[in-house]
SEKOLMI-828564 format. One record per residue (C-alpha): z, x, y; residue in three letters; residue number from 0. Coordinates in steps of 0.001 Angstrom, whole numbers, plus 500000, padded with zeros to 6 digits. Layout:
N
+--------+--------+--------+------+-----+
!      z !      x !      y ! rest !  nr !
+--------+--------+--------+------+-----+
!      Z !      X !      Y !  ALA ! NUM !
...
+--------+--------+--------+------+-----+
***
This chain:
392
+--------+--------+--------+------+-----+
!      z !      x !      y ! rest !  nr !
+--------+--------+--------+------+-----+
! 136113 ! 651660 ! 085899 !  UNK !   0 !
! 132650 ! 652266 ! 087797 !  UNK !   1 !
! 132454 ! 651113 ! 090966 !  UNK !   2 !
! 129795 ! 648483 ! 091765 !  UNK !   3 !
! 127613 ! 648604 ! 095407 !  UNK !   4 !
! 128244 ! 645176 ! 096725 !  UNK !   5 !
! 127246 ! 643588 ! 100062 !  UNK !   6 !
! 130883 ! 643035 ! 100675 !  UNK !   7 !
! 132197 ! 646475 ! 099868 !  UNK !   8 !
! 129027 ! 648857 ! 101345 !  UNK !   9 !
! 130493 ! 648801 ! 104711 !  UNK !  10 !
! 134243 ! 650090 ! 103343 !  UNK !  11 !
! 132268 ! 652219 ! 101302 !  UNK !  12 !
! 130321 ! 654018 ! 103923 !  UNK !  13 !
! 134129 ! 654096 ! 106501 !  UNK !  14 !
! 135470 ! 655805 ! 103585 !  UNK !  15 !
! 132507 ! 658423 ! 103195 !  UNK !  16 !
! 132497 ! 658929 ! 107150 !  UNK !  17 !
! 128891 ! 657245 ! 107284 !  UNK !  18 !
! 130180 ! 655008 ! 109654 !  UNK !  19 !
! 133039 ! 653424 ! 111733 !  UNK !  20 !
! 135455 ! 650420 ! 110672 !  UNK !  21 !
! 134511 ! 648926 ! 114649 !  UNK !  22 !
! 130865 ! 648369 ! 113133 !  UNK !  23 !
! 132038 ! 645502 ! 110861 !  UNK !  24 !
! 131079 ! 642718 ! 113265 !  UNK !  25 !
! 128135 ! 644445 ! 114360 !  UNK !  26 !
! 126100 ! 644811 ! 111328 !  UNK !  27 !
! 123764 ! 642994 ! 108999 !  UNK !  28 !
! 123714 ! 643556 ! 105245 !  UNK !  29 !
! 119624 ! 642635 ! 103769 !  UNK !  30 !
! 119531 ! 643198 ! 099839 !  UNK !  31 !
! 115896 ! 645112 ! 099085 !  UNK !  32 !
! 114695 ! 643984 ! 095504 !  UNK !  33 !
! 113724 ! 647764 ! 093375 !  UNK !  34 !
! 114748 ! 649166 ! 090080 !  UNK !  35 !
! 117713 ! 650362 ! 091739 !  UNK !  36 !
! 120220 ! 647981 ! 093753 !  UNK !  37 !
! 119289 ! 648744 ! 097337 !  UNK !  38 !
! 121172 ! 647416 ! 100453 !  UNK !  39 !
! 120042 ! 648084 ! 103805 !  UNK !  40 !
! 122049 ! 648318 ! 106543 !  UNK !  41 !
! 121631 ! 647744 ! 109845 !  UNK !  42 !
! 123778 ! 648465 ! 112873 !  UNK !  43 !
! 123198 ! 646867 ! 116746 !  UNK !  44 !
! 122419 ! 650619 ! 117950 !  UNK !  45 !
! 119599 ! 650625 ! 116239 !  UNK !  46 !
! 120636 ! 653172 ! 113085 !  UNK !  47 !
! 119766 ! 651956 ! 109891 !  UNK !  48 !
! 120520 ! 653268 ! 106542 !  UNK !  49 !
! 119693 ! 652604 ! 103055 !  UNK !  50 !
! 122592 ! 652822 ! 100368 !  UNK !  51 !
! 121444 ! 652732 ! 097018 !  UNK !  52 !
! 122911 ! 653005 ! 093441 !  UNK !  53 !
! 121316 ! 653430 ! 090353 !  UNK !  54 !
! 122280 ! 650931 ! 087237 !  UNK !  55 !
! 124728 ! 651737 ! 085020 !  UNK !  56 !
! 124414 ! 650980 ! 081396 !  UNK !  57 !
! 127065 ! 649242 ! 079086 !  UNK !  58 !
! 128937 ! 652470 ! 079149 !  UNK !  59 !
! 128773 ! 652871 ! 082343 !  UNK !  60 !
! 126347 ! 656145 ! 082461 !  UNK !  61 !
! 122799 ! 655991 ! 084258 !  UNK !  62 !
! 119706 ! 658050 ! 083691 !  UNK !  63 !
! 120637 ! 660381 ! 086360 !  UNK !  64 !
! 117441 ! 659991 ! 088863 !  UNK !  65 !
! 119069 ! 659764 ! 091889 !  UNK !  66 !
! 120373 ! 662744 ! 091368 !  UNK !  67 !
! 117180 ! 664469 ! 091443 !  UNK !  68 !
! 116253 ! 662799 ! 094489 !  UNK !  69 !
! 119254 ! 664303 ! 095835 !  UNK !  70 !
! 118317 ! 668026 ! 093903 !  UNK !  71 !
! 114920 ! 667757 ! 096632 !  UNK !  72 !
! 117413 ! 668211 ! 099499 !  UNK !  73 !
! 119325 ! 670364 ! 097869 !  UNK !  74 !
! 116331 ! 672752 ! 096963 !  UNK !  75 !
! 115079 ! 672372 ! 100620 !  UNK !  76 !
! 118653 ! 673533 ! 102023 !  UNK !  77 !
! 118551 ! 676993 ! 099710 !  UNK !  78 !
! 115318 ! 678257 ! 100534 !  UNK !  79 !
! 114588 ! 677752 ! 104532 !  UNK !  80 !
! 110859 ! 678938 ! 104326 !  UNK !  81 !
! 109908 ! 675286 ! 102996 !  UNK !  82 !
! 111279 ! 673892 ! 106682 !  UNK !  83 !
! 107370 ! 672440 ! 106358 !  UNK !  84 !
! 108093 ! 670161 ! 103653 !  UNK !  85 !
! 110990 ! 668668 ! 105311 !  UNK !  86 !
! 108883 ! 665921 ! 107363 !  UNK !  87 !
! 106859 ! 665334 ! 104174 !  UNK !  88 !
! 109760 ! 663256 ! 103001 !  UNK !  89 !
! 112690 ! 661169 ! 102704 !  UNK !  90 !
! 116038 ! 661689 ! 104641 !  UNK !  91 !
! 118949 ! 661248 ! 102049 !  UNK !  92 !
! 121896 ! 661968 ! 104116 !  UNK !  93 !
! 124927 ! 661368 ! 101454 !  UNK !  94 !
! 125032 ! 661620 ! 098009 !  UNK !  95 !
! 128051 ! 660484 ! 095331 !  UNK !  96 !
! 127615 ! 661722 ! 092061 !  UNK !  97 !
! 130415 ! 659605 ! 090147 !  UNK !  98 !
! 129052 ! 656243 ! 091482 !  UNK !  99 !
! 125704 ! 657102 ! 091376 !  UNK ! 100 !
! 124894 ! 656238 ! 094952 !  UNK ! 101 !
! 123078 ! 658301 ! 097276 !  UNK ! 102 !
! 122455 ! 657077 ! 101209 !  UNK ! 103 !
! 119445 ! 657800 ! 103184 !  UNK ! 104 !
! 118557 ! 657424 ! 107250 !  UNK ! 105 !
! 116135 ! 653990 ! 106687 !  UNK ! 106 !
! 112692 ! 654900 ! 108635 !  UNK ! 107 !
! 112965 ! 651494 ! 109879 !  UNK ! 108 !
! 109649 ! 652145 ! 112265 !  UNK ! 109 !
! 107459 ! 652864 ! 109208 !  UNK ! 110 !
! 105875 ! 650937 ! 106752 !  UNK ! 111 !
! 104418 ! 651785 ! 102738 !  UNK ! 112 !
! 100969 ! 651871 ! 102528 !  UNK ! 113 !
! 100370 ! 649028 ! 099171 !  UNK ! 114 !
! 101606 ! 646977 ! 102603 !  UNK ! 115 !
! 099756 ! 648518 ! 105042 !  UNK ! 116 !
! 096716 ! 648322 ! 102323 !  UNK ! 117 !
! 097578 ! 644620 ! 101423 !  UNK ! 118 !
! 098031 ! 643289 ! 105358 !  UNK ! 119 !
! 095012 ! 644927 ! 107071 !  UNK ! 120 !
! 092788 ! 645525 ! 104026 !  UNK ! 121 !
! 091611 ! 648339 ! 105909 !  UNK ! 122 !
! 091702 ! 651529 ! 105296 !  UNK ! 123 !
! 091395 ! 654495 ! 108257 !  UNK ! 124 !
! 090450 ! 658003 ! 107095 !  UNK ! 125 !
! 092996 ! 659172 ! 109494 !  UNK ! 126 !
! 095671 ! 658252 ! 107353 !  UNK ! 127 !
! 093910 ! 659504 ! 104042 !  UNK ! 128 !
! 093254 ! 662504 ! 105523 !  UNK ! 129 !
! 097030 ! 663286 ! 106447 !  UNK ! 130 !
! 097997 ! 662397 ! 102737 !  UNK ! 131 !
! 095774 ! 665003 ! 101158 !  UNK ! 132 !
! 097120 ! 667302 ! 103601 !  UNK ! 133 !
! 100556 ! 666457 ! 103082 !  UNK ! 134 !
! 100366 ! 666646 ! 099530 !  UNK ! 135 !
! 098490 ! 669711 ! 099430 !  UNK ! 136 !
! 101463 ! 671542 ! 101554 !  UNK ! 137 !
! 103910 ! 670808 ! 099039 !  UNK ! 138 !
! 101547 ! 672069 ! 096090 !  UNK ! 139 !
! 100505 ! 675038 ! 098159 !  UNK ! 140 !
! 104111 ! 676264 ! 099476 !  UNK ! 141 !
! 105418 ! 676171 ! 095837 !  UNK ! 142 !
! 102436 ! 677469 ! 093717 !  UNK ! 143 !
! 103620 ! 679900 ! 091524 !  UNK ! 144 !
! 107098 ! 680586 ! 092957 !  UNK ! 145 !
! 109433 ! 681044 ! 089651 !  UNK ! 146 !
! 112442 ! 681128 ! 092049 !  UNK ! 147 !
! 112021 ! 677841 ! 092753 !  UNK ! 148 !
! 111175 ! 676672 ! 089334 !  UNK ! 149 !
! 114594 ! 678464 ! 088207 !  UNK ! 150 !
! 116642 ! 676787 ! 090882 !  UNK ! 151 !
! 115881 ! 673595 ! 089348 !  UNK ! 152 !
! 116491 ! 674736 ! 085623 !  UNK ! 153 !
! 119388 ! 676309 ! 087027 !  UNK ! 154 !
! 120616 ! 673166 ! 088152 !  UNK ! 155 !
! 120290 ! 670646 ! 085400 !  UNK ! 156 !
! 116286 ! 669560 ! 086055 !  UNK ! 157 !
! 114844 ! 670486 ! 082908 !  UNK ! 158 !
! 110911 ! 672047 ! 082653 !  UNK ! 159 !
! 108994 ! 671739 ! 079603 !  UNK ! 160 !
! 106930 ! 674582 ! 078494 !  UNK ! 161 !
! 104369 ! 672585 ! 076133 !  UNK ! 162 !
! 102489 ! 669721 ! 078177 !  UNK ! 163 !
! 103572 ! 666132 ! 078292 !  UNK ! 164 !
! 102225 ! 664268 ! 075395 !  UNK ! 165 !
! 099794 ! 661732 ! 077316 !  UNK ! 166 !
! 098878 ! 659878 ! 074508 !  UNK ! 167 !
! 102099 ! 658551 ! 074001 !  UNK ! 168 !
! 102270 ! 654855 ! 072813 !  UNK ! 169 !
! 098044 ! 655760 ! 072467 !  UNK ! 170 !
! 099068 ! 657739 ! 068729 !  UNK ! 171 !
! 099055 ! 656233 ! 065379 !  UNK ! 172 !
! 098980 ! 652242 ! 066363 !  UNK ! 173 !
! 099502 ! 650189 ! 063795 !  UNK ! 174 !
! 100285 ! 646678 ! 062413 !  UNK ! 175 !
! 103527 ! 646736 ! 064398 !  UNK ! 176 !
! 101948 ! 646235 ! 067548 !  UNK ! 177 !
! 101382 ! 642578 ! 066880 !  UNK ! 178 !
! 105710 ! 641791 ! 066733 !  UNK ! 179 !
! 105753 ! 644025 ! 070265 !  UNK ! 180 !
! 102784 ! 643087 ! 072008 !  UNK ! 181 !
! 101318 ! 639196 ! 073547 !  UNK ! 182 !
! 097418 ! 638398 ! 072503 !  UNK ! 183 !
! 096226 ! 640322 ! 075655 !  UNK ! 184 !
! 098035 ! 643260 ! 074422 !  UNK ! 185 !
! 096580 ! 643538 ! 070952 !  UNK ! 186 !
! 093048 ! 643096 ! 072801 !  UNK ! 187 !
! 093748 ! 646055 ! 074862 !  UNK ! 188 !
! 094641 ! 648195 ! 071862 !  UNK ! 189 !
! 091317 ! 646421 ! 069926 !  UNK ! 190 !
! 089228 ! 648016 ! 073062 !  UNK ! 191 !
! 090657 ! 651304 ! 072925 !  UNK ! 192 !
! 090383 ! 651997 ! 069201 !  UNK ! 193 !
! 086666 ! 650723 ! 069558 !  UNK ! 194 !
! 086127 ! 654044 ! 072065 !  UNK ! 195 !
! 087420 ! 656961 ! 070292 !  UNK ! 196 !
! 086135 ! 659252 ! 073434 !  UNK ! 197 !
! 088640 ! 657942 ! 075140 !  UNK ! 198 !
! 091734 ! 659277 ! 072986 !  UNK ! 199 !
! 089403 ! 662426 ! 072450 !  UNK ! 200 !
! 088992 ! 662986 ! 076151 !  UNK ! 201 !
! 093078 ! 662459 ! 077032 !  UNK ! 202 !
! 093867 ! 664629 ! 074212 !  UNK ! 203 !
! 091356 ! 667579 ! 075884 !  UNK ! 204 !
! 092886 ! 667074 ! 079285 !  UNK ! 205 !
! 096751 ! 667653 ! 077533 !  UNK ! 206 !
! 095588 ! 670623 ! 076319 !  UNK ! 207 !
! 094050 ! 671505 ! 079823 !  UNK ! 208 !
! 097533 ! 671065 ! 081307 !  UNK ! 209 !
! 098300 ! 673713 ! 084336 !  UNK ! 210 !
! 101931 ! 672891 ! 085451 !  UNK ! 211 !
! 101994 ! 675635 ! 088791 !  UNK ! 212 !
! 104277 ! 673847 ! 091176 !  UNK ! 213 !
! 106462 ! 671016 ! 092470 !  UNK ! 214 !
! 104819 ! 667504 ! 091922 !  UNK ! 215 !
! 106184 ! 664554 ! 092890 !  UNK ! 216 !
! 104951 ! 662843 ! 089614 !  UNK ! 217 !
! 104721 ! 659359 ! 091187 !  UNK ! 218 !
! 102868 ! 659447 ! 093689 !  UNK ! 219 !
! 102204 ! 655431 ! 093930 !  UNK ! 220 !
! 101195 ! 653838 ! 097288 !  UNK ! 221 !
! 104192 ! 652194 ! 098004 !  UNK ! 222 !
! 106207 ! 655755 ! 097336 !  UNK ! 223 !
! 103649 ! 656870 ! 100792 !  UNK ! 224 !
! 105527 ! 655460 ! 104292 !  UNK ! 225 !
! 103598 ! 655513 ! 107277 !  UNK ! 226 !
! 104213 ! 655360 ! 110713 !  UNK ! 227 !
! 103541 ! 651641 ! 111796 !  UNK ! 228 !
! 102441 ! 653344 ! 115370 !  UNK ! 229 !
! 100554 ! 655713 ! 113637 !  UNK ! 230 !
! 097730 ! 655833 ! 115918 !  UNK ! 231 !
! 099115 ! 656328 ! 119015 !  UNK ! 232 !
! 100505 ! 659306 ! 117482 !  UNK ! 233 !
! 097549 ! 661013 ! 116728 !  UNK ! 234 !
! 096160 ! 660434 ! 119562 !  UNK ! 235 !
! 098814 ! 661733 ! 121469 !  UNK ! 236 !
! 098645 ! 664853 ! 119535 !  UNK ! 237 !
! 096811 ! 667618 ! 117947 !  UNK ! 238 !
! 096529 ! 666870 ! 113962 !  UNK ! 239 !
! 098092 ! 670026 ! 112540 !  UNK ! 240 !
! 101377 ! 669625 ! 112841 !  UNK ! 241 !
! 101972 ! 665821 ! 113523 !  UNK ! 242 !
! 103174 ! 663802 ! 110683 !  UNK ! 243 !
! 102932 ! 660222 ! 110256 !  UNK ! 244 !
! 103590 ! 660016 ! 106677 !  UNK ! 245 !
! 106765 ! 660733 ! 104527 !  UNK ! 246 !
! 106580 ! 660786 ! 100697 !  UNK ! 247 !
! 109545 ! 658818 ! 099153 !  UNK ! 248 !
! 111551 ! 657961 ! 095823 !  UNK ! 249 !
! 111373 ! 662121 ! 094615 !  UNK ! 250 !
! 113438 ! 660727 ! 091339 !  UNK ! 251 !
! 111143 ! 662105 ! 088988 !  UNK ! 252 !
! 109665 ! 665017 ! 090657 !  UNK ! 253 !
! 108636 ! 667904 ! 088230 !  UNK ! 254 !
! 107407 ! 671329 ! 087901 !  UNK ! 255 !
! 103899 ! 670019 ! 086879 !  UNK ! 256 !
! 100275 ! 669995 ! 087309 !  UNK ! 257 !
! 099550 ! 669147 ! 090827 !  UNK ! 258 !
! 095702 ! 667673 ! 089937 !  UNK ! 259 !
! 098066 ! 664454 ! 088137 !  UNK ! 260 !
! 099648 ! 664008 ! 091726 !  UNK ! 261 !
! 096123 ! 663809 ! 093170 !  UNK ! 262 !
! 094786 ! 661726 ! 090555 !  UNK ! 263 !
! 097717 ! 659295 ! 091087 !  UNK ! 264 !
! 096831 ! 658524 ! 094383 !  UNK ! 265 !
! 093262 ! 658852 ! 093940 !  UNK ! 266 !
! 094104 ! 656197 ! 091102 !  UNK ! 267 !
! 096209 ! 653502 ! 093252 !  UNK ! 268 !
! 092976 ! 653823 ! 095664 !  UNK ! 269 !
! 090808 ! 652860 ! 092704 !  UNK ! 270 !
! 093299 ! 649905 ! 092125 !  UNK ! 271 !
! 092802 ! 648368 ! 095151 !  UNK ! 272 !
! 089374 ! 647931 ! 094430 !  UNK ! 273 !
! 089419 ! 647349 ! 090653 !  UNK ! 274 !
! 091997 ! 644291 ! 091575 !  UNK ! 275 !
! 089915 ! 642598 ! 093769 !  UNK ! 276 !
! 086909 ! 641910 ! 091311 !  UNK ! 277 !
! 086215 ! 638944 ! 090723 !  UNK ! 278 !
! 085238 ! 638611 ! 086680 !  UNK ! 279 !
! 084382 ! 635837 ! 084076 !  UNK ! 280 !
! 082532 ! 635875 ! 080534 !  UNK ! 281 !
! 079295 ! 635460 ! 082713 !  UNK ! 282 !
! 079174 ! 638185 ! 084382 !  UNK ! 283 !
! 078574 ! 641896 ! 083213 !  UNK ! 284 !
! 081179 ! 644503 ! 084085 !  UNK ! 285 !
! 078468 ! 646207 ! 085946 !  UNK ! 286 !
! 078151 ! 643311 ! 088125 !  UNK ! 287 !
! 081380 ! 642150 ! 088428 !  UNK ! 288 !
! 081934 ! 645580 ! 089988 !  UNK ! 289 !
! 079428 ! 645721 ! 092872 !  UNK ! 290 !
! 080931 ! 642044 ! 093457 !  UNK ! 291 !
! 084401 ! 643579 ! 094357 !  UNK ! 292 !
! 086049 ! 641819 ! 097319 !  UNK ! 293 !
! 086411 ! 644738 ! 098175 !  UNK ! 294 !
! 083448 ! 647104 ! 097355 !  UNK ! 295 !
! 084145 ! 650676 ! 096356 !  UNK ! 296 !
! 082139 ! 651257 ! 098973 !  UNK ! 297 !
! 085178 ! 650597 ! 101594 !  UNK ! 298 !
! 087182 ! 652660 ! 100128 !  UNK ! 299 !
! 084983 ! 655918 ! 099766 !  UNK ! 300 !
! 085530 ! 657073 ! 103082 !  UNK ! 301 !
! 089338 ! 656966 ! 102810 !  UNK ! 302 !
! 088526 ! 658988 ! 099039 !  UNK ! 303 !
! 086320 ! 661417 ! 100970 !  UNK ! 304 !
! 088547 ! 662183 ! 103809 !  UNK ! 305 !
! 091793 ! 662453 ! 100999 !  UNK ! 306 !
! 090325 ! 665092 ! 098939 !  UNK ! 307 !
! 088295 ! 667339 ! 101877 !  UNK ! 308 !
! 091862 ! 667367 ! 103832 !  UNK ! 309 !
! 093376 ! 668746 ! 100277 !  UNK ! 310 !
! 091205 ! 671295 ! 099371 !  UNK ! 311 !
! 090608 ! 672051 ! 103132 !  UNK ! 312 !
! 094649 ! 673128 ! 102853 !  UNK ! 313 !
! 095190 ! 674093 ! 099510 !  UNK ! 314 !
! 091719 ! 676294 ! 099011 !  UNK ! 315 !
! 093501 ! 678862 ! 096657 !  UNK ! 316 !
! 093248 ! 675983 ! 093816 !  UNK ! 317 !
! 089775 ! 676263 ! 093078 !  UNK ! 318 !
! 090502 ! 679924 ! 092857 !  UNK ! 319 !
! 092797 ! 679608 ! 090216 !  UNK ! 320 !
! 091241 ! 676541 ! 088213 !  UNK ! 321 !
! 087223 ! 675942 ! 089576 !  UNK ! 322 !
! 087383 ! 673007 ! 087323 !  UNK ! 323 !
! 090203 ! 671715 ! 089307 !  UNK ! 324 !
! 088158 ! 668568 ! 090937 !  UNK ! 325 !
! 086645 ! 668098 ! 087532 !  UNK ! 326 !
! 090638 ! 667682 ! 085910 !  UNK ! 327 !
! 091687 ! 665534 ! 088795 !  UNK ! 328 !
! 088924 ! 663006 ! 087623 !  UNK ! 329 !
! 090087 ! 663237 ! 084117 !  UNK ! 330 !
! 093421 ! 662553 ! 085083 !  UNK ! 331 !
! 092674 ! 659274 ! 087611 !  UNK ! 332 !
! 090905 ! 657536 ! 083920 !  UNK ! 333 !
! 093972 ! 658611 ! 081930 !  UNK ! 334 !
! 096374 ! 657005 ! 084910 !  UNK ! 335 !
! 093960 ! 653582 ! 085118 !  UNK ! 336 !
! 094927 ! 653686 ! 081181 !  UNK ! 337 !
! 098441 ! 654392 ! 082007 !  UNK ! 338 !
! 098266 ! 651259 ! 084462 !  UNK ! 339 !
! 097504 ! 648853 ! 081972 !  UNK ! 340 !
! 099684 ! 649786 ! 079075 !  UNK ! 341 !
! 102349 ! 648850 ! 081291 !  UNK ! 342 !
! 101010 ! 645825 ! 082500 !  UNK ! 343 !
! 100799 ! 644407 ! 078716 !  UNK ! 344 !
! 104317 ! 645656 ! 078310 !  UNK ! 345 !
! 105244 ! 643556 ! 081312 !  UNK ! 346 !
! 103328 ! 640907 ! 079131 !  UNK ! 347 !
! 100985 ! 640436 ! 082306 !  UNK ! 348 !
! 097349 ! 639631 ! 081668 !  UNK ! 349 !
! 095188 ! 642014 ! 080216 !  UNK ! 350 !
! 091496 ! 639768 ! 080951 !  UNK ! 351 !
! 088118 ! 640643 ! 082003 !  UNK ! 352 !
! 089393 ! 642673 ! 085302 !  UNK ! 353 !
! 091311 ! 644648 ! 082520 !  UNK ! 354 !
! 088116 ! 645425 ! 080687 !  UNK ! 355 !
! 086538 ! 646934 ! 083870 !  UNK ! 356 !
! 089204 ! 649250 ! 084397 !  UNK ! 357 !
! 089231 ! 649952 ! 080717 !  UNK ! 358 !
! 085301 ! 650847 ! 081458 !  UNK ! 359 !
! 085705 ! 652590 ! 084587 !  UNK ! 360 !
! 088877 ! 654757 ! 083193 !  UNK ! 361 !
! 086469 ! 655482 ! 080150 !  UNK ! 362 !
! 083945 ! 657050 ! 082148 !  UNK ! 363 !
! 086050 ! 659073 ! 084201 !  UNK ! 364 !
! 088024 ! 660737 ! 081182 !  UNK ! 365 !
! 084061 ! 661303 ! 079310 !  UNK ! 366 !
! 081816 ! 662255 ! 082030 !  UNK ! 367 !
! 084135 ! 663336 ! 084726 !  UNK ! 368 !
! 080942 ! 665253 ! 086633 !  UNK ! 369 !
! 078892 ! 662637 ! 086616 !  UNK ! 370 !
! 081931 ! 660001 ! 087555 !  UNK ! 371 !
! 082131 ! 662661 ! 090904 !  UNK ! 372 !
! 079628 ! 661113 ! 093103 !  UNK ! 373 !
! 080002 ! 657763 ! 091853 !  UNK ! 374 !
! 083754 ! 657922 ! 092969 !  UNK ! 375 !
! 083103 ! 659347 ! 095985 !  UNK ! 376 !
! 079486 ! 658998 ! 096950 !  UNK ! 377 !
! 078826 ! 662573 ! 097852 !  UNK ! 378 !
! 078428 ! 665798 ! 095297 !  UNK ! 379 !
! 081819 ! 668282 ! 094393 !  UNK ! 380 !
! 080201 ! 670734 ! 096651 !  UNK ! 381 !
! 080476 ! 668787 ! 099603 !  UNK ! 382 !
! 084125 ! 667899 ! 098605 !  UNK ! 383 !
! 085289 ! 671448 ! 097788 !  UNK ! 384 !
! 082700 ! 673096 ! 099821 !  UNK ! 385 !
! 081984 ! 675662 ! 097420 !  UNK ! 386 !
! 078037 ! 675799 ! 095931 !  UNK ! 387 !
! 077203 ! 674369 ! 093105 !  UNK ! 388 !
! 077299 ! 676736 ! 089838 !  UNK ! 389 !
! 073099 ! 676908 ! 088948 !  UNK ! 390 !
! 072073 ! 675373 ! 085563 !  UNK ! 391 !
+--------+--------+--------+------+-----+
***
């Protein structure tokens, strides 16, 4: 019989682990944290706090098995000591139990995700951006190319494609069908994307453009980003290189990919922030119901700017290997705005004029990614890459 994660057996399930001691029954608090998996955090009058979570189990009582690859990170990071600098990049799982499907981490209980930190102070330092790119970048960087590391994961159950992903999945061959699986908004989404055939033509171009090189997280969302909430007063207190104040979480479906689609992801959730705040009726064009953003593109560009430079500024061997690297990542922040609203109309949420703009702004990325460049950013490739423009 599987064994269900309870708030009234987590603290006899962690005594019999030896996570903690039976004399911390009276001096704990049990807070249930609403996710895709069932989370309990747990919090003890020293101050520790850990996070127990288990995955759900089916009617047979199997699960999809992603915890396990979150677990598979640690495991990869204990065989091969050289990546000791991708440790502080991310989660501390500190216990993992493979027949219930529950794995325990040390809770970071003085940091916070960034969709909060976004949504709260709806501002957005370059500091912070900056130590993302860089943090992402190390990862990318310290596994480029390393087939030892790629076979340690196919060695141990993670399986790697050869062929690309097929990105134009649920995109293919839609039919009348979609009207018994899909509300009204749906339909109008798929009515908008037939109408633009550049933009299956253009996702189809970047699958075949695929470059999987290294380990990618492969969902790299805002709220999968923690960050110190005293962030500041740690870089002040300290030279940048080397001081981390972010911490990449929920590894569950990390891959040996392409590591422009990590960079587009984030670049993407970025884009989000803006794209959400528009404010959009039949009366106004999607040109102008851009610049009216409540919160312009403009505010964000710095934080874009800062992001990318800090990348390339530790990953420069990149743009050796693929100069239209920049060029891909563009490609691939249209193709994940797409992404973003076929699951929105599969969560029967509202497609609407906000979902035409990003329909419009996705569109241009995917077809004129060099010309999307500056408008994204507000400066040239050069100036992000630093290498010189290639003459007409």
């Amino acid at each position: 019989m599987t064994f269900l994660l309870s708030s009234q057996n987590v603290l006899d399930y962690l005594v019999e682990q030896g996570l903690c001691k039976p004399t911390y029954q009276d001096k704990i608090q049990i807070k249930p944290i609403s996710c895709k998996n069932f989370n309990l955090l747990v919090s003890f009058s020293n101050g520790r706090h850990l996070l127990v979570k288990q995955e759900p189990h089916n009617r047979e009582g199997n699960t999809l098995g992603e915890l396990h690859n979150e677990w598979r990170i640690q495991e990869f990071l204990q065989k091969f000591p050289e990546l000791s600098p991708i440790r502080p990049l991310i989660s501390e799982p500190i216990h993992f139990d493979p027949s219930c499907s529950i794995i325990v981490f040390n809770y970071l209980n003085d940091y916070c995700d960034l969709t909060d930190f976004y949504d709260q102070k709806e501002v957005f330092p370059t500091g912070i951006a900056a130590q993302l790119g860089a943090s992402i970048a190390t990862i990318h960087r310290t596994t480029l190319d390393r087939h030892e590391y790629k076979n340690f994961f196919a060695s141990h159950g993670k399986e790697f494609l050869d062929k690309a992903p097929n990105l134009l999945h649920g995109l293919e061959g839609i039919g009348p069908e979609i009207f018994a699986i899909f509300c009204a908004d749906g339909i109008e989404f798929f009515k908008l994307y037939q109408r633009h055939e550049s933009i299956g033509q253009a996702i189809a171009e970047l699958n075949r453009a695929w470059q999987p090189c290294c380990l990618t997280h492969n969902d790299l969302k805002l709220s999968n980003v923690l960050v110190q909430l005293e962030w500041e007063q740690t870089l002040s207190n300290h030279q940048p290189e080397g001081t981390n104040i972010l911490r990449m979480i929920d590894w569950e479906r990390f891959t040996w990919s392409d590591p422009a689609f990590d960079l587009a992801t984030i670049i993407a959730n970025y884009l989000t922030i803006w794209l959400s705040s528009l404010t959009v009726n039949r009366s106004i064009d999607v040109q102008t119901a851009l610049r009216l953003a409540k919160i312009p593109l403009e505010v964000i560009q710095p934080s874009l700017v800062a992001l990318t430079n800090a990348y390339f500024d530790y990953f420069p061997e990149i743009l050796q290997r693929s100069p239209d690297f920049l060029k891909r990542v563009i490609q691939f922040t249209g193709f994940i705005l797409i992404e973003k609203i076929q699951t929105r109309i599969e969560y029967r949420e509202i497609f609407g004029n906000t979902g035409v703009c990003m329909v419009q702004v996705a569109k241009r990325l995917l077809c004129n990614p060099d010309d999307s460049i500056p408008i994204v950013f507000g400066t040239t490739a050069s100036q992000l890459t630093g290498l010189s423009p290639i003459p007409a």
